[in-house]
N, C-alpha and C positions, 0 to 999 in steps of 0.2 A: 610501591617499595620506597621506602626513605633511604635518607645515605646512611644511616646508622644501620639499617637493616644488609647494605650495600657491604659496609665495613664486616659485620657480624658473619657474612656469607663468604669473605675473602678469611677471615678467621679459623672458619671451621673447616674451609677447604684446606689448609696450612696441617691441620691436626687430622682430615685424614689425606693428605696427601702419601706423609712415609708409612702407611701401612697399606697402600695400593703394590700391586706384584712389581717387583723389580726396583721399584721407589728408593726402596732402603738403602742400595745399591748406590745411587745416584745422589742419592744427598749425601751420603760419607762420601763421595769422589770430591764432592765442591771442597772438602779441607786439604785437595791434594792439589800440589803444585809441579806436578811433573806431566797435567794431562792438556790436552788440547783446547778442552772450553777453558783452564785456568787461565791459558797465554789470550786469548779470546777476551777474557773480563779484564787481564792484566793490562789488557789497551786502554783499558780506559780510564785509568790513575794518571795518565800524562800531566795534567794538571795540577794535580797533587805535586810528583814528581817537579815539575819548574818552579817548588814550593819549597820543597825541602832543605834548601838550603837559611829556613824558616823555621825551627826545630821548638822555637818556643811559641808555635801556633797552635793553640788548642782545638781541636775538630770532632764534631757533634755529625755523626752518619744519621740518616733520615731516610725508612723502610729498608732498613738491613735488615731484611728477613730470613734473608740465605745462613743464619746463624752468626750472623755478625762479622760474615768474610768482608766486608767494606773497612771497618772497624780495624781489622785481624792488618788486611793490608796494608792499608795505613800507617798502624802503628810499628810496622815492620822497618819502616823506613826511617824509625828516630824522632818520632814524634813524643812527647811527653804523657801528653794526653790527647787519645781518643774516645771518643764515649759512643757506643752505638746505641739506637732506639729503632723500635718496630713496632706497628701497631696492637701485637702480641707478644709478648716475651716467654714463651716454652722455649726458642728455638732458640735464643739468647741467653736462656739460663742452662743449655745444654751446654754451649760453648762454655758461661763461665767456669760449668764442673770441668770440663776437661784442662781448665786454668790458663786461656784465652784473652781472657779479661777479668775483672771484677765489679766493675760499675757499667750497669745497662739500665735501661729506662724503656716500658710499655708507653709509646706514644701515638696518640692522632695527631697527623699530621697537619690536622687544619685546627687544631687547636691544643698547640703544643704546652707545655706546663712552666717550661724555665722562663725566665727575666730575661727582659730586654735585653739584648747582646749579650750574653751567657758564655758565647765561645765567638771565638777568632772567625771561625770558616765552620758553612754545613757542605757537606757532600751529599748528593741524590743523587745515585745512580740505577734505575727504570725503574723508579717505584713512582716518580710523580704523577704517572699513568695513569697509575691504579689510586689515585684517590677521585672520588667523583668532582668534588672543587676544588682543582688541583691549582686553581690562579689563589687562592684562599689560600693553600697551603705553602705556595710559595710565598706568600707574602709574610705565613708566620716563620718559615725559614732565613727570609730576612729581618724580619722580628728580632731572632734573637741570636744574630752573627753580628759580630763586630767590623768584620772585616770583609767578608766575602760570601758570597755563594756559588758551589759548584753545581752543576746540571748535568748528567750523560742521559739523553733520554730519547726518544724514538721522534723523529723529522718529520712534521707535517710541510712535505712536498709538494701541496697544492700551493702553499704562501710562496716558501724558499726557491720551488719550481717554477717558479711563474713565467708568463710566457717570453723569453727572448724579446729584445727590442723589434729586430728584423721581421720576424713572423706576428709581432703584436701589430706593427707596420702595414703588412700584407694584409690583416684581416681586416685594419680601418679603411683601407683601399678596398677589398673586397665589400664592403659593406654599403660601402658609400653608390653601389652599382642599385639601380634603380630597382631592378629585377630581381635584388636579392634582398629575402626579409629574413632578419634574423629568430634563428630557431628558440626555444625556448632552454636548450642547453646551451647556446651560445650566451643566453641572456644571464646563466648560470654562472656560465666563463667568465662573464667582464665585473662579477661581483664576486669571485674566488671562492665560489661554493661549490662543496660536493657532496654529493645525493648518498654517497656510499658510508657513513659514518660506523666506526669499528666499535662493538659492545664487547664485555666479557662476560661468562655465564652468573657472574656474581650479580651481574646488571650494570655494572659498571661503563659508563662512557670511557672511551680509549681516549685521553687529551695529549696530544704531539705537540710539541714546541717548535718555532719559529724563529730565526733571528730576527724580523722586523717587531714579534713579540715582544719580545724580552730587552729591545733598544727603548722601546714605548715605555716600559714598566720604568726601565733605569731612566731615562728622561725625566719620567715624572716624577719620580722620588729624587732626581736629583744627585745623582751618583755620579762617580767620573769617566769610571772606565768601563768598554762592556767589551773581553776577549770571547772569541767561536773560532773554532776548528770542524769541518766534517768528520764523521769515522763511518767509515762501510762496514759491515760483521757479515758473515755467515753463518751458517749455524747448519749440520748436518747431524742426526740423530746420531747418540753412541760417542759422540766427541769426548762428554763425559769421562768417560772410561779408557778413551786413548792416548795414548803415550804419544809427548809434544815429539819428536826429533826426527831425525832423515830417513830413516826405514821406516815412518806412517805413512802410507796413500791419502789417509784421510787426509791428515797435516798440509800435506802439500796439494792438495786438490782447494782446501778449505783457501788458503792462505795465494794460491792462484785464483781462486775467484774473488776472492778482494782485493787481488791487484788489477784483475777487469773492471769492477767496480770501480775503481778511485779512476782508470785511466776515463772511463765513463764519465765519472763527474768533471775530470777535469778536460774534458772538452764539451763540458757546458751540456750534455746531453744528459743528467738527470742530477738532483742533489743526492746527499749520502743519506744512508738507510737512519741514520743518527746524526747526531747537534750538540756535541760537548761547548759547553758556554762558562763563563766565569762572569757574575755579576758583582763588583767590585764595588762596595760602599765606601771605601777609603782609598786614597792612592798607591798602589802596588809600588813596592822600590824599584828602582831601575834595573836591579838583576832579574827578579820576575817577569819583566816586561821582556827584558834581551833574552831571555830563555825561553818562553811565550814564541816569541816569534823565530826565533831560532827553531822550532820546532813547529812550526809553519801555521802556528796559530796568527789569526786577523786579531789586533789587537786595536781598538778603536776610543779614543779620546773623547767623552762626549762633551756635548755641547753644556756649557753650566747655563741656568735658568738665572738671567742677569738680574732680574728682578728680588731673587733669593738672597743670591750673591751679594748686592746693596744693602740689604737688612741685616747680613753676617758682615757685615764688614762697619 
C-alpha cells in the first residue's frame, strides 16, 4: 500500500462516514456550540486565543475536515482572514453553502500548494496523525507560515514519559548487580522503544508528537522560540449530542476526570493524553509571551545557532 493509496482510503472513508446509521446526527452536532464535545475541542484554541490580540494575523487551518470548524472557530474570534484546507474539500464546500466561509482549498498536507510563507500562522489540530509522513508535512506547514505554527495533536508518552531520574537511578544500580542481566525489554527501555505501534484501518501509522521532537526540529531550522503546554481530554460516547451545563452527568463526570488526569500529570505520574506546541519562526511580542505563560504555557527561548547568527549579521 503506498501513502497515496493511504490518503485515497482516509477519503473515501470521509464520504461514507455520514451515511453510516446515526452519523448524520453527529456531524450536524460538531456546528453546535452549546454541546459537550464543543467545549472539549474549544480547549484547544488556547493558543490561538493568547493570539488574538493579533487581529491582523492571517491563519491557514491544516486537515480541517470536520467541515472547517478549526477555520469557523477562528475566525470567530476577529480574525480577518482564515482559510481552511483538508485533504478533501466535500466537507468544506458544505460549509461554504451554508456561508461559513468562502475560500477553502483540497490540500495534502505533505505537499502543500501555496508559496513560501503564504500566511502568518498554520493551525493543526489531530490531523498531523493522520498523514503517513507527518515530519514531511510539518515541515510544509512551516513552509509556508510566516510566523508560526500551531500543533494540538495526540503525546507520544514513551519520549515525554520518560523514566523519572530517581527510578532511571535505581535501575542503573540494579543493573550494575552481577546476577542481574538485562532483559531484552529492558534493552527496549534504555533506547525508548515500543513494540506496540498504533495503525489506523486506512493503514495509516498513528505519529504522536513529542516536546524533545519538536525542540530538535526548531533547533535546526534555527527558530527562536518553542512554547508546549499539556492538555488531558476525555472523550465518552454521546458527548456529541449533550448539552454543555450543570444539570449534564456527562458534563461533569467528563470534566472530573480530566481534573484527575491533570492532577496526575502533575505529580509527575504520567504526561497528558496531548502536546499543544507553538513553533515560532519569528519572535512573538512580549504580550504573546505574558499571555502564554499566564496561561501556564512553558515558553522556552531557544538557543540561536551562533555559527548562523555570524553570517546574518
Amino acid at each position: 500500500m503506498s501513502h497515496d493509496d493511504i490518503y485515497k482510503t482516509q477519503v473515501d472513508n470521509w464520504f461514507e462516514d455520514r451515511g453510516r446509521e446515526g452519523r448524520a446526527e453527529i456531524h450536524e452536532s460538531w456546528f453546535r456550540e452549546d454541546t459537550v464535545n464543543f467545549w472539549r475541542h474549544d480547549r484547544m484554541y488556547e493558543a490561538v486565543r493568547c493570539m488574538d490580540h493579533r487581529l491582523d494575523l492571517e491563519w491557514l487551518t491544516a486537515g480541517d475536515g470536520r467541515y472547517g470548524l478549526d477555520a469557523i472557530s477562528i475566525a470567530k474570534m476577529g480574525f480577518a482572514r482564515v482559510i481552511p484546507t483538508d485533504i478533501n474539500d466535500v466537507n468544506l464546500a458544505i460549509s461554504a453553502e451554508r456561508g461559513h466561509f468562502s475560500e477553502y482549498y483540497a490540500e495534502n498536507l505533505e505537499n502543500l500548494s501555496f508559496a513560501d510563507e503564504s500566511f502568518d500562522v498554520t493551525f493543526c489540530k489531530e490531523a498531523l496523525h493522520h498523514c503517513p509522513r507527518a515530519p514531511r508535512a510539518l515541515s510544509e506547514m512551516l513552509r509556508v507560515s510566516r510566523h508560526a505554527v500551531v500543533l494540538v495533536e495526540p503525546r507520544d508518552r514513551l519520549i515525554d514519559g520518560a523514566m523519572p531520574n530517581h527510578k532511571m537511578l535505581l535501575r542503573k544500580l540494579i543493573n550494575r548487580l552481577p546476577f542481574i542481566k538485562m532483559s531484552e525489554s529492558d534493552v527496549s527501555e534504555r533506547f525508548l522503544l515500543d513494540g506496540k505501534p498504533i495503525y489506523e484501518p486506512s493503514g495509516n501509522f498513528v505519529y504522536s508528537i513529542s516536546s524533545r521532537e519538536l525542540e530538535k526540529m526548531a533547533l535546526g531550522c534555527n527558530y527562536p522560540v518553542l512554547a508546549l503546554k499539556g492538555l488531558s481530554d476525555h472523550y465518552i460516547q454521546g458527548c456529541e449530542t449533550e448539552v454543555a451545563d450543570e444539570t449534564s452527568a456527562m458534563f461533569s463526570k467528563i470534566k472530573s476526570r480530566i481534573a484527575e488526569l491533570d492532577d496526575v500529570c502533575a505529580r509527575g505520574g504520567q504526561p497528558t493524553s496531548h502536546l499543544m506546541a507553538i513553533i515560532f519562526k519569528t519572535m512573538p511580542d512580549e504580550r504573546t509571551i505574558a499571555r502564554l505563560q499566564q496561561s501556564g504555557w512553558y515558553v522556552k527561548l531557544l538557543t540561536r545557532n551562533p555559527y548562523l547568527e555570524a553570517v546574518a549579521d
